[in-house]
MDAnalysis code that builds the backbone (N, CA, C; Angstrom):
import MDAnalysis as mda
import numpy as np

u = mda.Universe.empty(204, n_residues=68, atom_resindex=np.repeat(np.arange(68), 3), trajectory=True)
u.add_TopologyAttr("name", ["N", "CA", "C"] * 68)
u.add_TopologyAttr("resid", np.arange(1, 69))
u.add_TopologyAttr("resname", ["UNK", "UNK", "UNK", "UNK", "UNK", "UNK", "UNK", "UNK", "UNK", "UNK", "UNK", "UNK", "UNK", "UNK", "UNK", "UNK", "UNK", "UNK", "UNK", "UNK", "UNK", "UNK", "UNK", "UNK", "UNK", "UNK", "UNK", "UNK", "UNK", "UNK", "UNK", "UNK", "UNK", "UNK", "UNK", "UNK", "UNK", "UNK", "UNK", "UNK", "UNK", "UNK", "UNK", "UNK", "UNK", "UNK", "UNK", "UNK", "UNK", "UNK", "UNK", "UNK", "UNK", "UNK", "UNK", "UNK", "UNK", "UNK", "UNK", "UNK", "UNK", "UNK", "UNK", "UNK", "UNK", "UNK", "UNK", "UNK"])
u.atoms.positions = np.array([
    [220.429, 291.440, 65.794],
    [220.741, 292.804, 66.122],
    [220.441, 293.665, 64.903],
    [219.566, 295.013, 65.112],
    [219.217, 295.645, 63.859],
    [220.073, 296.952, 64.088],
    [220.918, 297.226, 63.218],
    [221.916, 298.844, 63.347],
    [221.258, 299.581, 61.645],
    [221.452, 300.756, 61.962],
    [221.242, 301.798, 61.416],
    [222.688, 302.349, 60.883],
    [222.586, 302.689, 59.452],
    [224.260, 302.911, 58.944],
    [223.470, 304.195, 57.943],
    [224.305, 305.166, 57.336],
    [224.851, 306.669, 57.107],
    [225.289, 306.042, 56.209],
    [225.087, 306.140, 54.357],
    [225.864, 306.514, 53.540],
    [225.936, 307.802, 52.450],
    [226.890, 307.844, 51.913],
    [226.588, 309.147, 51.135],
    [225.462, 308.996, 50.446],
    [224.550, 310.653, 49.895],
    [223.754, 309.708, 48.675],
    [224.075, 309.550, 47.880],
    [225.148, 309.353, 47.000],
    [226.032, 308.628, 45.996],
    [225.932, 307.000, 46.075],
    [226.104, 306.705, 47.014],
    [226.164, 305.266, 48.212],
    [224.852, 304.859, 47.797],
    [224.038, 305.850, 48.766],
    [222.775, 305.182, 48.551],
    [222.185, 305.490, 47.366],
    [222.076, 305.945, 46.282],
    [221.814, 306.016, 45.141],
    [222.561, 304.590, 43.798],
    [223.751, 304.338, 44.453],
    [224.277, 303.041, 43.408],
    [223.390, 301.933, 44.290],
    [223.438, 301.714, 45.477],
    [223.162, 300.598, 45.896],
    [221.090, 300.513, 46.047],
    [220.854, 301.943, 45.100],
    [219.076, 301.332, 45.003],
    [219.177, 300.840, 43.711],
    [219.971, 301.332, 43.016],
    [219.897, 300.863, 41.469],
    [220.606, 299.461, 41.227],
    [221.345, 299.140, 42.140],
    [221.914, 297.771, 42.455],
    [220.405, 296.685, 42.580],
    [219.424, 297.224, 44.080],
    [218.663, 296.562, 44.490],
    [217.778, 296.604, 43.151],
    [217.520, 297.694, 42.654],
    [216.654, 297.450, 40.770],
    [216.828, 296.709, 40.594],
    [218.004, 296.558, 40.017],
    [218.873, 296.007, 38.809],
    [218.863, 294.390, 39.054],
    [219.331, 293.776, 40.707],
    [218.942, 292.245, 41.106],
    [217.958, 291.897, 41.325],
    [216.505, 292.783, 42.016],
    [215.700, 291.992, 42.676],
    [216.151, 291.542, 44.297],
    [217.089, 292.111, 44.303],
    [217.636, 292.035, 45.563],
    [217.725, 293.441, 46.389],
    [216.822, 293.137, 47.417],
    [216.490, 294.486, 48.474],
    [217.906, 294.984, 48.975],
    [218.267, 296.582, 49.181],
    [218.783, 296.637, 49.872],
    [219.762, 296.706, 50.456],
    [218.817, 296.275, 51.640],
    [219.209, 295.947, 52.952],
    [220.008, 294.648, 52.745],
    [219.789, 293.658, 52.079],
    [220.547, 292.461, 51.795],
    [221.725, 292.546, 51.143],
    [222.051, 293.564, 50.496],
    [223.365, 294.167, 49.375],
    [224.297, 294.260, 50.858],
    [223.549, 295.539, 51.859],
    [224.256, 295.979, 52.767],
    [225.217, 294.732, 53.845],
    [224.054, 293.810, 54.102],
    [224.470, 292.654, 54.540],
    [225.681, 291.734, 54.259],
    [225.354, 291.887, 52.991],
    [226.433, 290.335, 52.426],
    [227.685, 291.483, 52.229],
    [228.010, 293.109, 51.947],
    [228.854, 293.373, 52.158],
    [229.496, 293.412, 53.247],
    [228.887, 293.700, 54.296],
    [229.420, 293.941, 56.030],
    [230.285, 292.307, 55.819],
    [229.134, 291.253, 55.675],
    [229.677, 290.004, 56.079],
    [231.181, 289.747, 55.239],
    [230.817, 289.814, 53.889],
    [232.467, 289.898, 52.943],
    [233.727, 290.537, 53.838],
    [233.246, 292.110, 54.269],
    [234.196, 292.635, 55.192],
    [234.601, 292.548, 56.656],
    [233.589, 291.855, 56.769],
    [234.271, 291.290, 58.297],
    [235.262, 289.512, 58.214],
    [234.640, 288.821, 57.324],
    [235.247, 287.789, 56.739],
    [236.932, 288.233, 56.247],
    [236.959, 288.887, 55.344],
    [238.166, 289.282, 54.706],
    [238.662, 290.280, 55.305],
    [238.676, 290.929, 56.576],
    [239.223, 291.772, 57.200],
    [239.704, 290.740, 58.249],
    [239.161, 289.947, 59.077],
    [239.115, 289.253, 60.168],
    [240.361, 288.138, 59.969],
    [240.388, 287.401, 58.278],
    [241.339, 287.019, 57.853],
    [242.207, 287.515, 57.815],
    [242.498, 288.609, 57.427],
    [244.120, 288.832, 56.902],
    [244.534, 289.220, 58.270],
    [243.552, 289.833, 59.537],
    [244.432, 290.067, 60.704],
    [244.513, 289.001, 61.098],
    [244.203, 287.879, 60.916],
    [244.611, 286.494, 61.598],
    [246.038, 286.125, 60.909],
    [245.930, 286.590, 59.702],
    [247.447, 286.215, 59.217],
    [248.458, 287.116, 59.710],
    [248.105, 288.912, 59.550],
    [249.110, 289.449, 59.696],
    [249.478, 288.514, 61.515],
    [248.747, 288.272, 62.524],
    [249.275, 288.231, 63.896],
    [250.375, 287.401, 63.727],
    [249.214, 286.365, 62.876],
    [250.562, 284.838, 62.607],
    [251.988, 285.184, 62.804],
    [251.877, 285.789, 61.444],
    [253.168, 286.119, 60.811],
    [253.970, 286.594, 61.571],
    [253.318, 287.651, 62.503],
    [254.066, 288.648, 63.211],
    [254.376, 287.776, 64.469],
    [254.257, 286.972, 65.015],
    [254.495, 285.944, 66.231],
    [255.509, 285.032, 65.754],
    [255.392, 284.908, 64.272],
    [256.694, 283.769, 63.725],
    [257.677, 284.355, 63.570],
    [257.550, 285.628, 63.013],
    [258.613, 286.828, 63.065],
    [259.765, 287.321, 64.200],
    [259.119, 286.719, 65.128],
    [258.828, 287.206, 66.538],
    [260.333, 286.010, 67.067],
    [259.487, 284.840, 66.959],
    [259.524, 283.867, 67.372],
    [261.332, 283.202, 67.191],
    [261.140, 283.285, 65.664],
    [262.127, 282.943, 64.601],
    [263.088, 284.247, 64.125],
    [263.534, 285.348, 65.212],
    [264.269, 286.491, 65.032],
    [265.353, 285.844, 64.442],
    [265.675, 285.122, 65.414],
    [267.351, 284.896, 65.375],
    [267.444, 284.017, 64.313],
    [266.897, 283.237, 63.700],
    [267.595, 282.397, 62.684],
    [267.331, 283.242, 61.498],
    [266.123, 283.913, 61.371],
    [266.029, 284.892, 60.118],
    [267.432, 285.897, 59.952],
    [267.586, 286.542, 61.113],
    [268.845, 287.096, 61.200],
    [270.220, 286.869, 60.614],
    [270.248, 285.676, 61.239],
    [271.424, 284.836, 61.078],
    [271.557, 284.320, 58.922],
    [270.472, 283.998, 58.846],
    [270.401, 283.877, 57.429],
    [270.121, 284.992, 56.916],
    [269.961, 285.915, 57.316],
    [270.547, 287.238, 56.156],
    [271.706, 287.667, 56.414],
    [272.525, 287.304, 57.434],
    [273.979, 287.378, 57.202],
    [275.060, 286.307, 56.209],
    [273.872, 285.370, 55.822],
    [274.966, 284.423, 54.980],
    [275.108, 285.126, 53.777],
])
């Protein structure tokens, strides 16, 4: 799938001097960031759900032990 993305030219001005600076095009900078942020976004909502279902789950004894 090929998408088309809008950054400032601030944006696009660090990330040509990025592609200078590695030898690395780009379009490939753009890539491996999306992927970082869908990776590490995708994670932590897998944790927050967790959490929030154990939370959920385990009311009453959490409860109960903050009354001791």
């Amino acid at each position: 799938m090929q998408q088309t993305i809008s950054v400032p030219a601030e944006v696009g001005d660090q990330l040509r001097l990025l592609a200078t600076l590695t030898g690395t095009d780009e379009e490939e900078h753009l890539r491996r960031a999306v992927r970082v942020y869908l990776e590490t976004s995708g994670r932590e909502s897998e944790v927050a759900a967790f959490t929030g279902r154990a939370r959920e789950r385990l009311r009453a004894v959490l409860d109960r032990l903050g009354d001791l």
